[in-house]
N, C-alpha and C positions, 0 to 999 in steps of 0.2 A: 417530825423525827420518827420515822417508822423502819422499822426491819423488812428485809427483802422477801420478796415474796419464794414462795417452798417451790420446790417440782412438783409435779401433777404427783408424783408417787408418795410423794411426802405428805399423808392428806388430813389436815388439821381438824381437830374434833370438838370443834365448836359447837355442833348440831348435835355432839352424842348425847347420849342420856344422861342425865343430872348425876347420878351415881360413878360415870364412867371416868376412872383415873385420868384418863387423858383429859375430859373436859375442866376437872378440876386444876390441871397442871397448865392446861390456856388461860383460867382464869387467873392465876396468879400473874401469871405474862402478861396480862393487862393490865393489872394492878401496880407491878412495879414499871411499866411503860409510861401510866400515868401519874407515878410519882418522880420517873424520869425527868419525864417532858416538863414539870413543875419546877422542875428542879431548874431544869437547861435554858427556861423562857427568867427565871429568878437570875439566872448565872448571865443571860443574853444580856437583862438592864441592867446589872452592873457594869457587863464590858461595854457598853453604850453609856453608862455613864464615866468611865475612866479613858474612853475612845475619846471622850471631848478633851481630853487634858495633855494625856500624852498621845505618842505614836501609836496606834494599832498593834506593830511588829513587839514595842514592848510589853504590850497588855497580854497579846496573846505567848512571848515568853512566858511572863510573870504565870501566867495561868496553866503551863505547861509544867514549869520547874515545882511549881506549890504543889501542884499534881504529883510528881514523882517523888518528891518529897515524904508526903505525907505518906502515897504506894510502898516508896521504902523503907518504911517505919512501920508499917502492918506488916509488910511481908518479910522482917529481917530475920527470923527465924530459920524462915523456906524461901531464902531470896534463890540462889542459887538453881533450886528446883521448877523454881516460878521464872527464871529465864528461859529455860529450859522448853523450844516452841517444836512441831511438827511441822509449821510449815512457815519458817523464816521470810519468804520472799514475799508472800502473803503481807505476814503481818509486818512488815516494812513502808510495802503500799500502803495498806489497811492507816498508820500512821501518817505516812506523808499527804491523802486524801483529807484524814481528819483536822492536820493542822492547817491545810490549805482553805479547806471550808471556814474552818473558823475565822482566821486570817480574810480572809474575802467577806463575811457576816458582818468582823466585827468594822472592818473598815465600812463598809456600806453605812453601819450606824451613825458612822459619823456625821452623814449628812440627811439622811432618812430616817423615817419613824422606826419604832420598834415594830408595832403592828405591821405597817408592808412588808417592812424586810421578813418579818415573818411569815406573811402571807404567801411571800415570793417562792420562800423558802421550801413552802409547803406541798410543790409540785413534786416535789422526791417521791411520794410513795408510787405516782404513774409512772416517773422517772427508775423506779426499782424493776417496777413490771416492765418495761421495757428491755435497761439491762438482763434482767433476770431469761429475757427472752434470745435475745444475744448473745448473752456469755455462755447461761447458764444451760441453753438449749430448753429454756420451755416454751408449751404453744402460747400463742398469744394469735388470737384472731380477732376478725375485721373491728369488731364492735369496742375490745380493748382498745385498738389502736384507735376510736373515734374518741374514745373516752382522754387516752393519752394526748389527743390534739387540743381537744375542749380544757383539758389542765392549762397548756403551754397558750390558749389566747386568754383563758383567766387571768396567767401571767401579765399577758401585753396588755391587756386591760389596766392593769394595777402599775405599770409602771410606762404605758400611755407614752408609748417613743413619738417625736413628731408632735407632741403637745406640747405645750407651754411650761407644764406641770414636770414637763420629764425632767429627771435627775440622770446623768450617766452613775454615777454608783450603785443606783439601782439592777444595773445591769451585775454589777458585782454581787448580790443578792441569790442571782439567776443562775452563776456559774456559780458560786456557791451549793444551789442547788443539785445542780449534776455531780459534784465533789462529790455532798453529801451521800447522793445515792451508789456514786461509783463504793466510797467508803463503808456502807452498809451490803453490798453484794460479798466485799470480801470479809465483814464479819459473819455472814453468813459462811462463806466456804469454810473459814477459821474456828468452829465453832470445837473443832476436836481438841481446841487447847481449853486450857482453863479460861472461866473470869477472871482470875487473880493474875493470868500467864497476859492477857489481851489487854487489862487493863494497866500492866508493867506497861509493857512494851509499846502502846500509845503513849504513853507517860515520857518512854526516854526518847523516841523517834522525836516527837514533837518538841522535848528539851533541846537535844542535839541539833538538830535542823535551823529551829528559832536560836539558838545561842551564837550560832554562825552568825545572824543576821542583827541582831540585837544591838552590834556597839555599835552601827552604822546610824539609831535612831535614838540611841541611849539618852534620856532628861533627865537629873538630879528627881528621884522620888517623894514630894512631901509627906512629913511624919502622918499627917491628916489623911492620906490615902492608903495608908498601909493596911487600914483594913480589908478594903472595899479590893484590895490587890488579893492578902488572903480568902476573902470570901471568895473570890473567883476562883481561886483554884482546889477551894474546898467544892464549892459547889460542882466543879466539875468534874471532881474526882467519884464522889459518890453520884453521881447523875449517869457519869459513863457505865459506872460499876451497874448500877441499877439495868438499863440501856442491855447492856450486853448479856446480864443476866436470863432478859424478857426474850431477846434474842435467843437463846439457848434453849429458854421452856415455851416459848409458840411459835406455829406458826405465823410468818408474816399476814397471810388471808385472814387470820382470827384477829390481828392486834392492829391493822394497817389505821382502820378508823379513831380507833384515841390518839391518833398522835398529831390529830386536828385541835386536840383542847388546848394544846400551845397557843391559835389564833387568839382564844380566849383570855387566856393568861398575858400575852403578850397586849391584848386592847387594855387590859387592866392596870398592868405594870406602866403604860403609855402613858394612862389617863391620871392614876395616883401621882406619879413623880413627875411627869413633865406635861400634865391638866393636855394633853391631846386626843383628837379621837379619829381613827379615818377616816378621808371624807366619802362621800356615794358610790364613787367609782369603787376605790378599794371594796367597800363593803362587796358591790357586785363581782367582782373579779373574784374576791374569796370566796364566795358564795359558789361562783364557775368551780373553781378549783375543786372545794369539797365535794360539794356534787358530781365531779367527773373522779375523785378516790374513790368515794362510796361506790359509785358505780363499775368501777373496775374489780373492785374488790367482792359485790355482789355477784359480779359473774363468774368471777375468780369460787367463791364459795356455791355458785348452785353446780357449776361444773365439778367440784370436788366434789360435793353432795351425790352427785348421778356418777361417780364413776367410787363411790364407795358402797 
């Protein structure tokens, strides 16, 4: 889960000098990225663990409404003002993206590991560069683009269509992926509202969306789960809040690489509660992946580097 990458003009000051405000203000962008991402791979095993019980379409309600819930109870003071967007149509998408991704993750969980699905997941940040170069009008040359294809056969590695091993949900994992990255270009463009303004309004988009579809999959809730419902939507309200915040103080080229330590996290959370580990393939495939972020994001920063 990474934030999209900046325009060449926008030039992140990861390299500056120890003293220089800017680098101290990336540093923090990294800090709450990785307490983010801690958060969202904690938030992942739960909805992987309540994806086994009930429908997907109600978990990821449940985790939408707790969300706006809780937003509307901090923000009732300054609710009004905290609706209050510059660019409506933006942060509409920016929602409909987010709960789509989610929606597609959490179903994949159903049948796949947490580690793949994260793994899979994890091509978003070449997936930004790419966007970002499309949408957003920035260059992207040859060697990017070698890098952004060496991500997407990490992919196929790990989800290994034409094997034995293959799951089609996995492919849900994938389009998830692109969601996610579509979803992170427009919190970058949105970044003129507030966090309090972005993290509403993902709040009610995804309420309203999900509530449409929710009786169609509705189970009786056991008392026994009510936590593990709350916790999802706590976790993902302060996870987003965090997220968007990092988004705000760094560049994408400064913060792209932590938002690998999800792989980490999610091997962990696999192995703790459901004793699994990837097997060789996965491991390889990830291994592709990160290695083709890093390297994107490398050339992304010597090139910022030589034009500052």
């Amino acid at each position: 889960m990474t934030p999209p990458e900046p325009s060449p003009g926008a030039l992140p000051q990861i390299l500056a000098p120890a003293g220089d405000p800017g680098r101290a203000t990336q540093l923090r962008g990294i800090l709450l990225l990785l307490l983010a991402i801690f958060l969202f791979t904690l938030m992942d095993a739960t909805g992987k663990h309540l994806s086994t019980l009930y429908h997907p379409v109600q978990v990821v309600w449940a985790r939408f409404v707790t969300n706006l819930a809780i937003v509307a109870v901090i923000l009732a003071p300054r609710l009004r003002s905290a609706l209050a967007i510059r660019r409506p149509g933006v942060q509409f998408f920016r929602g409909v993206t987010q709960l789509g991704s989610i929606l597609l993750f959490f179903s994949a969980l159903q049948f796949i590991g947490l580690a793949e699905a994260t793994a899979i997941m994890d091509i978003n940040p070449v997936l930004i560069t790419l966007g970002a170069a499309i949408f957003l009008g920035e260059s992207i040359g040859i060697r990017r683009i070698l890098g952004i294809l060496a991500a997407l056969c990490g992919a196929l590695i790990i989800i290994r269509p034409g094997a034995g091993v293959f799951h089609p949900a996995a492919l849900l994992a994938l389009v998830a992926a692109f969601t996610y990255a579509a979803g992170a270009i427009l919190t970058r463009i949105a970044r003129s509202d507030s966090t309090a303004t972005s993290v509403l309004w993902s709040a009610l988009v995804g309420s309203v969306l999900s509530s449409l579809a929710v009786p169609f999959f509705w189970q009786p809730v056991a008392a026994g789960d009510l936590w593990a419902f709350l916790l999802l939507g706590s976790l993902g309200t302060v996870a987003q809040a965090l997220l968007i915040r990092a988004f705000a103080l760094a560049e994408a080229a400064a913060i792209a690489p932590f938002g690998y330590t999800g792989l980490i996290w999610a091997g962990i959370w696999g192995w703790l509660i459901w004793g699994t580990l990837p097997d060789l393939w996965t491991f390889v495939g990830a291994l592709i992946i990160v290695a083709a972020g890093l390297y994107v994001w490398m050339r992304e920063a010597r090139a910022m580097n030589r034009a500052a």
